[in-house]
NUTI-197068 format. One record per residue: residue number from 1; residue in one letter; x, z, y of N, C-alpha, C in turn. Coordinates in nm, 2 decimals, decimal comma. Atoms other than C-alpha are relative to their C-alpha. Layout:
BEGIN
<site><resi>NUM</resi><resn>a</resn><n_X>X</n_X><n_Z>Z</n_Z><n_Y>Y</n_Y><ca_X>X</ca_X><ca_Z>Z</ca_Z><ca_Y>Y</ca_Y><c_X>X</c_X><c_Z>Z</c_Z><c_Y>Y</c_Y></site>
...
//
This chain:
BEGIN
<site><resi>1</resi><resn>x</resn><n_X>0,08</n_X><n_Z>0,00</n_Z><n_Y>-0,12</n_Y><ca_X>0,00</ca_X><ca_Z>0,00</ca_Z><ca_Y>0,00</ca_Y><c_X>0,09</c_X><c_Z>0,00</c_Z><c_Y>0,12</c_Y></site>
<site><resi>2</resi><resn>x</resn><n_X>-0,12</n_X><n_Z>-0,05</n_Z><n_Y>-0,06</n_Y><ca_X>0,15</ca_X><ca_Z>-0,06</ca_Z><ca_Y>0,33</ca_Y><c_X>-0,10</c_X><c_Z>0,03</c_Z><c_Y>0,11</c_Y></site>
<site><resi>3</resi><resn>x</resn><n_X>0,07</n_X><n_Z>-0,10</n_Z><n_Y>-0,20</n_Y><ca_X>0,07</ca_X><ca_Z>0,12</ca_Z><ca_Y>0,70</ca_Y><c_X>-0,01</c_X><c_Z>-0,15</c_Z><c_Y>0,12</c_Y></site>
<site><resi>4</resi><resn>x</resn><n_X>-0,02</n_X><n_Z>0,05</n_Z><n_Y>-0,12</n_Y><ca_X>0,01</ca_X><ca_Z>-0,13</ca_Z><ca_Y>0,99</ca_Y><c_X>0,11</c_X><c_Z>0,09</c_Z><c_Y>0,11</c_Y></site>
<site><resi>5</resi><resn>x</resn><n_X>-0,13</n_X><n_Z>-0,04</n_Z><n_Y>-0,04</n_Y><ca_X>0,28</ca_X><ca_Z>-0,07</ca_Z><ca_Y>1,23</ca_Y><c_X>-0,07</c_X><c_Z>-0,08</c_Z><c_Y>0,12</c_Y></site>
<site><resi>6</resi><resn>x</resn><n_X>-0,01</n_X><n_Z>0,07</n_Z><n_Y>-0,06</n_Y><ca_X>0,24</ca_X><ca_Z>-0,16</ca_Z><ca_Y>1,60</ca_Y><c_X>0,11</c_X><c_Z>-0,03</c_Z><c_Y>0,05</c_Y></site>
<site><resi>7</resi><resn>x</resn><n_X>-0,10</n_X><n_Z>0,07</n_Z><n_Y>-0,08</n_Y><ca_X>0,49</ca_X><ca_Z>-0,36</ca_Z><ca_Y>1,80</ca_Y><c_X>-0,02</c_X><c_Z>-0,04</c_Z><c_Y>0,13</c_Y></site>
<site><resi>8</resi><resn>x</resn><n_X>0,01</n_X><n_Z>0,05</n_Z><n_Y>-0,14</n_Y><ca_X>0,54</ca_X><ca_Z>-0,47</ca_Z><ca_Y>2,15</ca_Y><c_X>0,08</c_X><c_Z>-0,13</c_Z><c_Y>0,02</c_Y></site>
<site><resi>9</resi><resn>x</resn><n_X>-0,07</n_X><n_Z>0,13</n_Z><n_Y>0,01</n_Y><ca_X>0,62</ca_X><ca_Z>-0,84</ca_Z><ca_Y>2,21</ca_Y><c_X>0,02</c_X><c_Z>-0,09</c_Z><c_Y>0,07</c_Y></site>
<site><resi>10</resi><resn>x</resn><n_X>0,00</n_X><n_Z>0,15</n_Z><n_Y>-0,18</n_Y><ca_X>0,69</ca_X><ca_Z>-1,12</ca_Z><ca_Y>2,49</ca_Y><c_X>0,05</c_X><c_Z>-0,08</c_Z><c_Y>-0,10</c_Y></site>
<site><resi>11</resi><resn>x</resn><n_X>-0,02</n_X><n_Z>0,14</n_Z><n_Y>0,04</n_Y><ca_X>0,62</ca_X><ca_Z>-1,44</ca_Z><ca_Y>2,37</ca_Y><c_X>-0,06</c_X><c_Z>-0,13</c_Z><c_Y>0,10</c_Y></site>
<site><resi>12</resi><resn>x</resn><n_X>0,00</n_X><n_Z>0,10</n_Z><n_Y>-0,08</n_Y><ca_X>0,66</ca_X><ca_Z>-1,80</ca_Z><ca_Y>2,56</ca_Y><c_X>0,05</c_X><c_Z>-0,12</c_Z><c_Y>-0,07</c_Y></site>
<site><resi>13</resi><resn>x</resn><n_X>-0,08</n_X><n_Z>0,13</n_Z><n_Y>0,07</n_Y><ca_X>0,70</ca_X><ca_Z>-2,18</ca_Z><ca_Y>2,45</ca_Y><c_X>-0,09</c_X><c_Z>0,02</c_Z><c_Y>-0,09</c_Y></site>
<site><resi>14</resi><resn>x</resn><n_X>0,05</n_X><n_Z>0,12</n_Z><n_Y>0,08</n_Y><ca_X>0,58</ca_X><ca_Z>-2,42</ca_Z><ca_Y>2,23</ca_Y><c_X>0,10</c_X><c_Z>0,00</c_Z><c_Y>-0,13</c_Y></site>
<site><resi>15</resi><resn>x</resn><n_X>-0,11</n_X><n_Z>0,07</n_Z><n_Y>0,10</n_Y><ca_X>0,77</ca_X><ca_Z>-2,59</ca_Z><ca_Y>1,89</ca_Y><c_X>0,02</c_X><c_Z>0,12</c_Z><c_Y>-0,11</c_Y></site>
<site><resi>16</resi><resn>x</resn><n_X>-0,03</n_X><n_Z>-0,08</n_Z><n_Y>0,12</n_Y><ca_X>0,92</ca_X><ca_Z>-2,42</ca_Z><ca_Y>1,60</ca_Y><c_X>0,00</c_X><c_Z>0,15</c_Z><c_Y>0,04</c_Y></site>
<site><resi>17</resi><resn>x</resn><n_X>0,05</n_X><n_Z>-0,12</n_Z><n_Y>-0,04</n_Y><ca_X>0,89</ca_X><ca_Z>-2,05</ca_Z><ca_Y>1,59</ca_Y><c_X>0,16</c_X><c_Z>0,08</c_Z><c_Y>0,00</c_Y></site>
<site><resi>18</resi><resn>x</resn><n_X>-0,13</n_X><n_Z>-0,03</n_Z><n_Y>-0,03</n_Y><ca_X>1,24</ca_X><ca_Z>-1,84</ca_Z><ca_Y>1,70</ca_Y><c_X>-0,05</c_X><c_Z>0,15</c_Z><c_Y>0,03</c_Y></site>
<site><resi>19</resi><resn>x</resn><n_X>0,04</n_X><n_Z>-0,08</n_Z><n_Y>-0,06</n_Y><ca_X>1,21</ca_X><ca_Z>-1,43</ca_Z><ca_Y>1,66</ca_Y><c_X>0,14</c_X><c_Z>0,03</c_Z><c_Y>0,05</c_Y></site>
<site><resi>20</resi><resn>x</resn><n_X>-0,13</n_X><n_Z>-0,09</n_Z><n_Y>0,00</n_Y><ca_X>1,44</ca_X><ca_Z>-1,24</ca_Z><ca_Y>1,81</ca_Y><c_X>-0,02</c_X><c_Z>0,18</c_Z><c_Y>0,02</c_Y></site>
<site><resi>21</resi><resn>x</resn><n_X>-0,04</n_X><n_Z>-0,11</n_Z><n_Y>0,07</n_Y><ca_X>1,54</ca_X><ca_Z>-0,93</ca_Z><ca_Y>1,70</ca_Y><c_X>0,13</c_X><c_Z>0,09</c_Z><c_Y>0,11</c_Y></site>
<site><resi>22</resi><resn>x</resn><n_X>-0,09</n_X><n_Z>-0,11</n_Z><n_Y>-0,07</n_Y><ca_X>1,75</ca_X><ca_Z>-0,63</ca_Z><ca_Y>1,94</ca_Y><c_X>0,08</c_X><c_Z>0,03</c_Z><c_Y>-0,14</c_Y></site>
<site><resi>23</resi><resn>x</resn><n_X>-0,10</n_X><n_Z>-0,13</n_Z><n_Y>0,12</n_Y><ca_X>2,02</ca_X><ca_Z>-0,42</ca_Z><ca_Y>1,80</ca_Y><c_X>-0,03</c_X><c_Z>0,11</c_Z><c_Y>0,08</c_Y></site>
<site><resi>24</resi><resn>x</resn><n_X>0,05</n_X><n_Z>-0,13</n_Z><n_Y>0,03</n_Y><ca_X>1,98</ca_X><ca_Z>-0,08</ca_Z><ca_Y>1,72</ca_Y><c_X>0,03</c_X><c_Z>0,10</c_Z><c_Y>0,16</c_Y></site>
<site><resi>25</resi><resn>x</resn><n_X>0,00</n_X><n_Z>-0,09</n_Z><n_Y>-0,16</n_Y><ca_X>1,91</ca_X><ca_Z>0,14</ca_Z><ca_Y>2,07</ca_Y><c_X>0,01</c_X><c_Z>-0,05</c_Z><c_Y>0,15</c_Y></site>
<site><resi>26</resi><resn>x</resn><n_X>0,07</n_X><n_Z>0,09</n_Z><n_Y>-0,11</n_Y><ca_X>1,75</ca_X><ca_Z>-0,17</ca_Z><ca_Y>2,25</ca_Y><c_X>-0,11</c_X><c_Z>0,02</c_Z><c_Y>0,02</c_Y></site>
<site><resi>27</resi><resn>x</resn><n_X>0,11</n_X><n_Z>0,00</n_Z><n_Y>-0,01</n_Y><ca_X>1,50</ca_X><ca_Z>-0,29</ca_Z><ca_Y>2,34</ca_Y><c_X>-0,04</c_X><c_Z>-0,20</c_Z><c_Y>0,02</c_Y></site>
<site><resi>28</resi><resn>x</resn><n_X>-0,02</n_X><n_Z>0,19</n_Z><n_Y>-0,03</n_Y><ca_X>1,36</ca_X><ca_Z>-0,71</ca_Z><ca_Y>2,36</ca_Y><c_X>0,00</c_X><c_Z>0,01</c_Z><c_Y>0,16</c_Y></site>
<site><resi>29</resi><resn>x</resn><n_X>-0,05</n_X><n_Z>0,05</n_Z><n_Y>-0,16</n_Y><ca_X>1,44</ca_X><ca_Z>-0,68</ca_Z><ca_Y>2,76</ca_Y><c_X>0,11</c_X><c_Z>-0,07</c_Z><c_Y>0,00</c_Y></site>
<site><resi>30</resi><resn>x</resn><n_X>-0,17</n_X><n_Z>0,06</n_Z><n_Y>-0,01</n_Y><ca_X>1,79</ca_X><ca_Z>-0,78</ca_Z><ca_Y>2,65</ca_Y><c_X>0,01</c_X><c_Z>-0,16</c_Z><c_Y>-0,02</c_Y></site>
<site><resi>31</resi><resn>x</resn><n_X>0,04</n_X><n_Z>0,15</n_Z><n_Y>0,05</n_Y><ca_X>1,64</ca_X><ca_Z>-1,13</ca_Z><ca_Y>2,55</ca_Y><c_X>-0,04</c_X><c_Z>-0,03</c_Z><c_Y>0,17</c_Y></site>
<site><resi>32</resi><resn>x</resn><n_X>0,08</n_X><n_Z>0,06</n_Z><n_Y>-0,15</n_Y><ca_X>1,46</ca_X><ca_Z>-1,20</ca_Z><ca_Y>2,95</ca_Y><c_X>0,11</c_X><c_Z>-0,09</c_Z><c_Y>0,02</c_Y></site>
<site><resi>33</resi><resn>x</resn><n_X>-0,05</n_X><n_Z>0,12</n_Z><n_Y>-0,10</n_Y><ca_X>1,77</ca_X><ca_Z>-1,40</ca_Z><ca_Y>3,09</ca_Y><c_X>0,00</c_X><c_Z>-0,14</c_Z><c_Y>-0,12</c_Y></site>
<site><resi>34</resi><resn>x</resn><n_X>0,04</n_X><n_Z>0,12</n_Z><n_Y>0,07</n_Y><ca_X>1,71</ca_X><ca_Z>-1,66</ca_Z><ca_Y>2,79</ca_Y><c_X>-0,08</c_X><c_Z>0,03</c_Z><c_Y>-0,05</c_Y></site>
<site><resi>35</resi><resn>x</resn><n_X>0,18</n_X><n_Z>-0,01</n_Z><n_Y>0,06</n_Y><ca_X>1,33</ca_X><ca_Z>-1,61</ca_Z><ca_Y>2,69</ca_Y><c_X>0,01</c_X><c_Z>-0,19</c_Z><c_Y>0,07</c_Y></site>
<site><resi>36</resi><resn>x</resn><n_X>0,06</n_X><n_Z>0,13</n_Z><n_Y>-0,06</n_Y><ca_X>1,24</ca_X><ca_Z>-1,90</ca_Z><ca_Y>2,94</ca_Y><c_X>0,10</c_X><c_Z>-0,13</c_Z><c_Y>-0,07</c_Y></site>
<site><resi>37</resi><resn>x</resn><n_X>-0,10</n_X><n_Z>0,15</n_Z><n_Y>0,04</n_Y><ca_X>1,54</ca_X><ca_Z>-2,15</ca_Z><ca_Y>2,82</ca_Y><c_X>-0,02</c_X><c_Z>-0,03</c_Z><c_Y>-0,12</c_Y></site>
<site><resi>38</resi><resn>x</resn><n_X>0,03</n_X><n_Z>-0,01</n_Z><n_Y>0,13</n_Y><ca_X>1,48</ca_X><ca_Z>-2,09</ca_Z><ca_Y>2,49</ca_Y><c_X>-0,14</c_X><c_Z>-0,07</c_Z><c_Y>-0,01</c_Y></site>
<site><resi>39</resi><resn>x</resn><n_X>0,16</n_X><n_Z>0,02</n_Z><n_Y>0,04</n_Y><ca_X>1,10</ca_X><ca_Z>-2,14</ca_Z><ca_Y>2,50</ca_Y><c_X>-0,02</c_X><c_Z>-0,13</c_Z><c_Y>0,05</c_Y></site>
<site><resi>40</resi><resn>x</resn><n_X>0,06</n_X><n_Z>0,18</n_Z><n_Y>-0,03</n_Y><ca_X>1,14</ca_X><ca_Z>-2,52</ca_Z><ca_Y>2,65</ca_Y><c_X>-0,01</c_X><c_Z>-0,09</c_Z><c_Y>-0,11</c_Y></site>
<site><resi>41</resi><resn>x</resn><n_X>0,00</n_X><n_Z>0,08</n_Z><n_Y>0,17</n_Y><ca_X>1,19</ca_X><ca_Z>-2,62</ca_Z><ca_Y>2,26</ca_Y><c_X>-0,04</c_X><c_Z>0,10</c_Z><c_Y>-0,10</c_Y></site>
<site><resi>42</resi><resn>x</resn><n_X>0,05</n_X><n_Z>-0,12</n_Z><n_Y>0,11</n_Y><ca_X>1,05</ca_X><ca_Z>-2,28</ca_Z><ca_Y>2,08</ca_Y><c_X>-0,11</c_X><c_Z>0,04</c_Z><c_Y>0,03</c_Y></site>
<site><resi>43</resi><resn>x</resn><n_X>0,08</n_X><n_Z>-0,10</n_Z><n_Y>-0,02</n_Y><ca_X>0,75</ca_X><ca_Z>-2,07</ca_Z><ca_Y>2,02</ca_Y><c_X>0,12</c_X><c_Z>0,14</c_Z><c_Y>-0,01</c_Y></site>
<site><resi>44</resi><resn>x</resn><n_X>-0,09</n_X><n_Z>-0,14</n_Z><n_Y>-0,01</n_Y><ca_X>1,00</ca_X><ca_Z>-1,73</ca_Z><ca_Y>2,13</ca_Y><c_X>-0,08</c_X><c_Z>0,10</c_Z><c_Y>-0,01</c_Y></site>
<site><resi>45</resi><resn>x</resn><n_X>-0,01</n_X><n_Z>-0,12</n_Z><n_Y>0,02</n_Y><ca_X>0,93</ca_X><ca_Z>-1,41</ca_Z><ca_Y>2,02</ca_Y><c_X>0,07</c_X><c_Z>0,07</c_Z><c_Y>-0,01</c_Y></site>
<site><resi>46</resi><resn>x</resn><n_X>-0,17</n_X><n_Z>-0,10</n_Z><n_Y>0,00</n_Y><ca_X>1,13</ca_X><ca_Z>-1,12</ca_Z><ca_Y>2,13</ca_Y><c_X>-0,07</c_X><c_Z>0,16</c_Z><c_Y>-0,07</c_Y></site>
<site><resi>47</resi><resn>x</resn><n_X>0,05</n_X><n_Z>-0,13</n_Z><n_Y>0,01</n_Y><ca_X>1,03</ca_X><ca_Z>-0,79</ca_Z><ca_Y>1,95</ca_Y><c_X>0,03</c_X><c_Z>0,13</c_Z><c_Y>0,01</c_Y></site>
<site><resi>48</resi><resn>x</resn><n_X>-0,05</n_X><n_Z>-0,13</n_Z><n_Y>0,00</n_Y><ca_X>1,04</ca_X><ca_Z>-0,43</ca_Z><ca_Y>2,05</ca_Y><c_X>0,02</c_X><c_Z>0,04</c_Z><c_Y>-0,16</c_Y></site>
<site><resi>49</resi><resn>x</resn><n_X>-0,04</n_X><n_Z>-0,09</n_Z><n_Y>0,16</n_Y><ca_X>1,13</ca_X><ca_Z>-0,25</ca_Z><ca_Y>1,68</ca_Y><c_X>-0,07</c_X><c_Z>0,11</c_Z><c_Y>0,01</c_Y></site>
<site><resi>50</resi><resn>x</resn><n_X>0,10</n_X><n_Z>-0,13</n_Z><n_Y>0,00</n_Y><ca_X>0,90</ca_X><ca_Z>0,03</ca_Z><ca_Y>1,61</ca_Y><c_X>0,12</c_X><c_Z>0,07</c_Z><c_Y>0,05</c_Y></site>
<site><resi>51</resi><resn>x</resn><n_X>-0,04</n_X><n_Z>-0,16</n_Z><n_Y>0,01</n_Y><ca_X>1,01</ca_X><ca_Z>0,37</ca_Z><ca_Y>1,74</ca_Y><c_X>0,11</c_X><c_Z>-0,05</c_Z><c_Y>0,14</c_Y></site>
<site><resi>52</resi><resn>x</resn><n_X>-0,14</n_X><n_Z>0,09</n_Z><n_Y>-0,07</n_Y><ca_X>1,25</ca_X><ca_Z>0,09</ca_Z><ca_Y>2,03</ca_Y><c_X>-0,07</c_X><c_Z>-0,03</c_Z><c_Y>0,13</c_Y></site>
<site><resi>53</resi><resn>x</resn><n_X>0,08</n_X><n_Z>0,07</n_Z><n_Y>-0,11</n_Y><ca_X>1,14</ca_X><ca_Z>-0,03</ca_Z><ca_Y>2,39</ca_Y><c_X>-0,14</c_X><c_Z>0,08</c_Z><c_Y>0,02</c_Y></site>
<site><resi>54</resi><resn>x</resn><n_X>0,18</n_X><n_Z>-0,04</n_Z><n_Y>0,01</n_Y><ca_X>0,75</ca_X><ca_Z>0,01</ca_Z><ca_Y>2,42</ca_Y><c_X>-0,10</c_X><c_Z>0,01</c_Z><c_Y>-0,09</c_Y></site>
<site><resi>55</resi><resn>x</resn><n_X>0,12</n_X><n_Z>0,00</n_Z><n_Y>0,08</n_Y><ca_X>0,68</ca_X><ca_Z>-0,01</ca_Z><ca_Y>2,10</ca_Y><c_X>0,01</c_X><c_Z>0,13</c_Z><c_Y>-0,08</c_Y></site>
<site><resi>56</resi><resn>x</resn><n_X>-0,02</n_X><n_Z>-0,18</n_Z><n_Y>0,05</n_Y><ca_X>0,59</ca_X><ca_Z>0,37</ca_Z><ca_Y>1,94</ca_Y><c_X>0,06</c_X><c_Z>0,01</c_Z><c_Y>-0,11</c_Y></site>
<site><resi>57</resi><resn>x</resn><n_X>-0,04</n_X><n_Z>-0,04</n_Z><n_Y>0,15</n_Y><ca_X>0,73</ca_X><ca_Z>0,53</ca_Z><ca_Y>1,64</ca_Y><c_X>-0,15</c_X><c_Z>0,00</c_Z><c_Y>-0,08</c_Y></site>
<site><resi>58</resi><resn>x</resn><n_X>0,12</n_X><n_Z>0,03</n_Z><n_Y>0,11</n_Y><ca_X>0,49</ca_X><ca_Z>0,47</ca_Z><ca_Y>1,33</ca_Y><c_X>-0,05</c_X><c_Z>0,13</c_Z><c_Y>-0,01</c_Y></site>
<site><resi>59</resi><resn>x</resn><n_X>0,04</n_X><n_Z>-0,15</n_Z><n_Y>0,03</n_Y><ca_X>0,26</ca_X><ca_Z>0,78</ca_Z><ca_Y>1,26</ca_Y><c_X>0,09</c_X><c_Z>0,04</c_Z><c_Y>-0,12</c_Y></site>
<site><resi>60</resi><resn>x</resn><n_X>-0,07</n_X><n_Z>0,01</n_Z><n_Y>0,07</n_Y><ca_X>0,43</ca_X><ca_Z>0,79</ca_Z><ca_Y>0,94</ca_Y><c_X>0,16</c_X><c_Z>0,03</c_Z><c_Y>0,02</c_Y></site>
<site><resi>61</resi><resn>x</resn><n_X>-0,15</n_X><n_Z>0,00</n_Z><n_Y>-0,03</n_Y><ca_X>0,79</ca_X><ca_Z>0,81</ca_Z><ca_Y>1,10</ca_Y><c_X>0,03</c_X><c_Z>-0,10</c_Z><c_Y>-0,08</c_Y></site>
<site><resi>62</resi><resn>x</resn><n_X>-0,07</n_X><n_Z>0,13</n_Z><n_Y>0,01</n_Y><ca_X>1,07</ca_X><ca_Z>0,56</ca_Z><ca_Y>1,02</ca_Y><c_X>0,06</c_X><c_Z>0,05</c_Z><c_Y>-0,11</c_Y></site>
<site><resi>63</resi><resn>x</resn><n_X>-0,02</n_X><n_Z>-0,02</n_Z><n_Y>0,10</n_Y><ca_X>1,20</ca_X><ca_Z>0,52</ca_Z><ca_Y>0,71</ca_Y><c_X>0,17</c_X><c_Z>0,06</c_Z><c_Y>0,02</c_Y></site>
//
């Protein structure tokens, strides 16, 4: 069984799909000076990581 989990995300652009992923004790703000350049040939998604940025820790806590 698994828990829904929410996430916080900025996505921009069209085309093939591109996530991106922070390292550990980010957050996806570190993506904004290429979101837009990126997204003139991608659907971009940048994601906060549970418990990271704005998105919460899981009720559950993190594994």
């Amino acid at each position: 069984m698994t828990t829904p989990v929410d996430v916080v995300y900025e996505r921009r652009g069209a085309g093939p799909a591109l996530v991106l992923l922070h390292g550990i004790g980010h957050h996806c703000g570190a993506w904004r000076p290429v979101l837009d350049r990126l997204a003139e040939a991608h659907d971009v998604i940048a994601v906060d990581l549970p418990g990271f940025g704005r998105s919460p820790v899981p009720a559950a806590g993190l594994p």
